[in-house]
N, C-alpha and C positions, 0 to 999 in steps of 0.2 A: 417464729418457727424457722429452723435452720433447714434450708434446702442447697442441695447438692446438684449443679448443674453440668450437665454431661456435655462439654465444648468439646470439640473439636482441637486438634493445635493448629490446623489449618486455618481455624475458624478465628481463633486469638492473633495470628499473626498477620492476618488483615484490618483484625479490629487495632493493633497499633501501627504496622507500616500504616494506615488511612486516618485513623483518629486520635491517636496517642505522640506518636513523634511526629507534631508540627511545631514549629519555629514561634509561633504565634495565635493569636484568636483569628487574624486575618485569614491565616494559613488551612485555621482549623475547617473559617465558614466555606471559602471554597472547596475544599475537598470532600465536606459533608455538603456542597451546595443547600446550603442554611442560608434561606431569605430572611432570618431574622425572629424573635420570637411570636407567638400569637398560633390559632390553632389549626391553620394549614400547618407549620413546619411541626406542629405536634403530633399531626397525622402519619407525616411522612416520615419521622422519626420512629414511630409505631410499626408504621408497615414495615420497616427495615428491619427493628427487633423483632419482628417476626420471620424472620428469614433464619436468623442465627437462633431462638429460644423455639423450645417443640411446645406444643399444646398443651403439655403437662403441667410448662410452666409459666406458660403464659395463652391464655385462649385466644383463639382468631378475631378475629372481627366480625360483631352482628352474630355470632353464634347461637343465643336465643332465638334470634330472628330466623337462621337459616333450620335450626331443630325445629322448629315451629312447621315452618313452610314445609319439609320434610313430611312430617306428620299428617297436614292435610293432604299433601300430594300421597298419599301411602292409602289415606281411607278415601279419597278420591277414588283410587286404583283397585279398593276391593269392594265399594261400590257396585251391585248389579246391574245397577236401572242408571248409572251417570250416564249423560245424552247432552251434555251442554258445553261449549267453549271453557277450557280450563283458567280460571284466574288466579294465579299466583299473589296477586293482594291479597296481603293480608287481614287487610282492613273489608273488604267484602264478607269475609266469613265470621263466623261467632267462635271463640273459643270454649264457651260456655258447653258445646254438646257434641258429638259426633257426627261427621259428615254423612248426610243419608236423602238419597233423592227419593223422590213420593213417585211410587209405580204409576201413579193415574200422567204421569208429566212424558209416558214413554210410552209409544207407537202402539196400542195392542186397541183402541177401540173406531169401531168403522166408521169412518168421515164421511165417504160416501162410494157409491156404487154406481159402479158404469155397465151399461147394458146393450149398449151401441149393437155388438157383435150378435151373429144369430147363429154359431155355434161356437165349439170348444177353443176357449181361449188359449192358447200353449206358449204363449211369452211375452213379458213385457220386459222394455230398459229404461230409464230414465235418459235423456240426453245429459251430455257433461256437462252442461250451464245450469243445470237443474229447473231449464224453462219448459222442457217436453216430456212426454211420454208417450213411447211408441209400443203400440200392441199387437200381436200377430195370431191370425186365426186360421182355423180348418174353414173357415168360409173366405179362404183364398184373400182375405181386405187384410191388409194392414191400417190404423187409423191410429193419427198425431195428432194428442192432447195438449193444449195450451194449460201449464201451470198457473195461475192468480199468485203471482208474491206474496199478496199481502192479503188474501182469506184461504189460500192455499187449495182453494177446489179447483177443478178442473173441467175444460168446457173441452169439446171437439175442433181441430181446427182443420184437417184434411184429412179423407180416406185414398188410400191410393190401392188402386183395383189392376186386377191383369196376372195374376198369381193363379196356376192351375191344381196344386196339388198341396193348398194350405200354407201355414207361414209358421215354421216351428223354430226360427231364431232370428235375431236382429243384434246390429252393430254399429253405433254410432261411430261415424267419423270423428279425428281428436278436435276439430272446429264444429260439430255439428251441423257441417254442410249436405253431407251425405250420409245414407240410413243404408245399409247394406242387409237382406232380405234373403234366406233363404230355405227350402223344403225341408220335409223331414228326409230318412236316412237313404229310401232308396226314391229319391228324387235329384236329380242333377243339377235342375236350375236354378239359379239364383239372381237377385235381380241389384241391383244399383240403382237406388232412389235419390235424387237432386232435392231436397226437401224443402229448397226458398222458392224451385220456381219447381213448373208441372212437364216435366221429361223424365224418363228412365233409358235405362241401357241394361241389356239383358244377357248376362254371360250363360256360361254354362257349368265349368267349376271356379274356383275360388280356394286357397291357401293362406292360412294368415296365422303366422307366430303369438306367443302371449306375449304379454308385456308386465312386468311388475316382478315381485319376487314371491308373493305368495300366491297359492292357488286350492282352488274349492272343487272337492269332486266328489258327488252324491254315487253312492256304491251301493249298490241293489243289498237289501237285507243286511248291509255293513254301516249306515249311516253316512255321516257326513266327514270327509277326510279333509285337515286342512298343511297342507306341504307347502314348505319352503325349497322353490323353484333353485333357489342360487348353490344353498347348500344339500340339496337331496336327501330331505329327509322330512319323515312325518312327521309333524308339530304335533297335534290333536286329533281327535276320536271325539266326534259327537253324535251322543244318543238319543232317540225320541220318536225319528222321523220310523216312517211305512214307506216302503220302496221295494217294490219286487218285478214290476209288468211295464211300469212307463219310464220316462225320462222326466228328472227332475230337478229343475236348475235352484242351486242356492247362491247368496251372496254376502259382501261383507258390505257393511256399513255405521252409520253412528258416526258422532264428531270425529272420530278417534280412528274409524272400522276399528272399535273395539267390538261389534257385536256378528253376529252372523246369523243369517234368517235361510229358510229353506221350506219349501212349502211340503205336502206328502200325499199320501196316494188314502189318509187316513181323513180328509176332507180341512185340516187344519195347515197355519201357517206357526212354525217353532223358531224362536229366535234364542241365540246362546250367544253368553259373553263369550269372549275368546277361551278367557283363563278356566271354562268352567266348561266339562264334557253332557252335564245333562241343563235342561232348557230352563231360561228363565219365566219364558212365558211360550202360551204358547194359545193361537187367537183361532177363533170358531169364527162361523160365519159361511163357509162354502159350503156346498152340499156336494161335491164331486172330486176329485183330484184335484190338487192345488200343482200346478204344474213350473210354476215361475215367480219368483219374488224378483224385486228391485229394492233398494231405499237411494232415495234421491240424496245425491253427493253434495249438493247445499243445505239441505235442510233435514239436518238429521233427524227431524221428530215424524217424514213423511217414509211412508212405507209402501208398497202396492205389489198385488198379490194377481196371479190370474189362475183359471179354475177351467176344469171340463164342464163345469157348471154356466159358461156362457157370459161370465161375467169376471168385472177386473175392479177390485177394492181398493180402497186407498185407507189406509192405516193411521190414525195420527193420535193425539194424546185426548184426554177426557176432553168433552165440550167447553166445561166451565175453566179450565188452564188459562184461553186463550180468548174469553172473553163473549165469546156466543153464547145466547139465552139457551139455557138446559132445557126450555120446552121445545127450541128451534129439533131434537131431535125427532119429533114426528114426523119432519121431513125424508129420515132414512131409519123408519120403522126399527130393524135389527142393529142399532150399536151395541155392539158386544166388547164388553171388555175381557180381561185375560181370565 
């Protein structure tokens, strides 16, 4: 078959000033830097006709390979439930079916339940090493959970008391040295927590800029708003949530912060892909306003939830995923999945 190739004259009068008028073979292999035959200089030969020939007439390199990898990166991407470090081997996946994660392997069924506080929980944060959880209550305590790496429950590790008018936000420090502690709206104090060793320091107000380029703002009877801070403007509109009387903090999370969770005044906690404005799941379990979600920044499959119901959940994937005996769930009666 006769094909017609669309050079360049630019393109031809490099290919002889460089490869065509040389004096000799000597001449030729220096200026083509030709180590000689064998299948590096057959490579390097290649890659160069590809500079001069377009795709049409000659394909790229590894292109099955790279349409491939496309492919799974694509249903990766429209994936609801993906929650796992992405791998681009190919040889990990099957080509045989389409990429589809099992909703039981994603945060919607109750681990366990903390009950520490002895009234209305109004926030919790993970610390940024993904080793703590800080919770903040109307019974004036704040108390820091020790993480388990490796069974992922959480025991109590210090309550820090001294708070007169309840604990309705908390800020970790970016080393997680300090836990920053403060009232609800018409309260002024706010406290500075040292959280290795046992001192505070107790201001009065506090100012503090965001950081990041996106941002999550729960809008009473408008759902959940998510804006790009750099460029000023609305990304998304997520529907689901109840919000009309309190304040209700949501967040992003997932390997990726591909997901967004937000608790509601409807007793449930709703989590949304990004790219999708209504819920993928959406998890039972509170009996009160859900007033605060986290999901912890190392382990995307943990989640935790706090409630006017006095209590703070920890969210993780079915029992049997990760190895725990399915009867081990009598231990926390109400696992509820989505």
């Amino acid at each position: 078959m006769e094909m017609q190739l669309a050079i360049e004259d630019y393109q031809v009068s490099t290919l002889s000033r460089k490869y065509l008028m040389c004096s000799d073979a000597e001449d030729l292999r220096a200026k083509a830097e030709w180590e000689g035959k064998g299948s590096l200089s057959r490579t390097k030969l290649l890659d160069k006709l590809h500079t001069y020939l377009p795709p049409s007439v000659m394909l790229p390199p590894r292109r099955l390979q790279t349409l491939l990898r496309q492919a799974v990166e694509l249903q990766r991407d429209r994936c609801l439930y993906h929650n796992t470090k992405a791998d681009t081997n190919l040889d990990s996946v099957s080509l045989l079916m389409d990429h589809a994660c099992s909703r039981r392997q994603f945060p919607c069924y109750t681990r366990q339940i903390l009950t520490e506080h002895c009234n209305e929980v109004w926030f919790c944060k993970f610390s940024n090493d993904s080793t703590k959880l800080a919770t903040g209550s109307k019974d004036n305590a704040v108390i820091i959970w020790q993480v388990d790496p490796e069974t992922h429950q959480l025991k109590l590790l210090k309550t820090l008391e001294g708070h007169t008018y309840g604990v309705s936000y908390l800020v970790w420090s970016p080393d997680d040295t300090y836990l920053i502690a403060c009232g609800p709206d018409d309260c002024s104090e706010l406290w500075l927590w040292h959280v290795q060793v046992h001192w505070d320091i107790h201001w009065g107000e506090w100012g503090m800029d965001r950081n990041g380029r996106l941002a999550l703002l729960n809008v009473a009877t408008q759902g959940v708003h998510l804006w790009d801070l750099q460029d000023r403007v609305l990304l998304q509109k997520y529907q689901g949530v109840t919000q009309g009387f309190y304040t209700i903090h949501s967040c992003l999370g997932g390997m990726s912060e591909d997901f967004i969770a937000s608790g509601s005044e409807d007793h449930k906690v709703y989590i949304w892909h990004r790219k999708s404005e209504l819920p993928v799941a959406e998890l039972t379990g509170h009996t009160r306003t859900v007033n605060c979600v986290s999901w912890n920044p190392q382990i995307p499959s943990m989640l935790a939830s706090a409630s006017d119901d006095g209590t703070v959940r920890i969210w993780g994937p079915a029992p049997s995923l990760d190895g725990d005996d399915p009867e081990g769930e009598s231990s926390c009666p109400d696992y509820t999945p989505c």
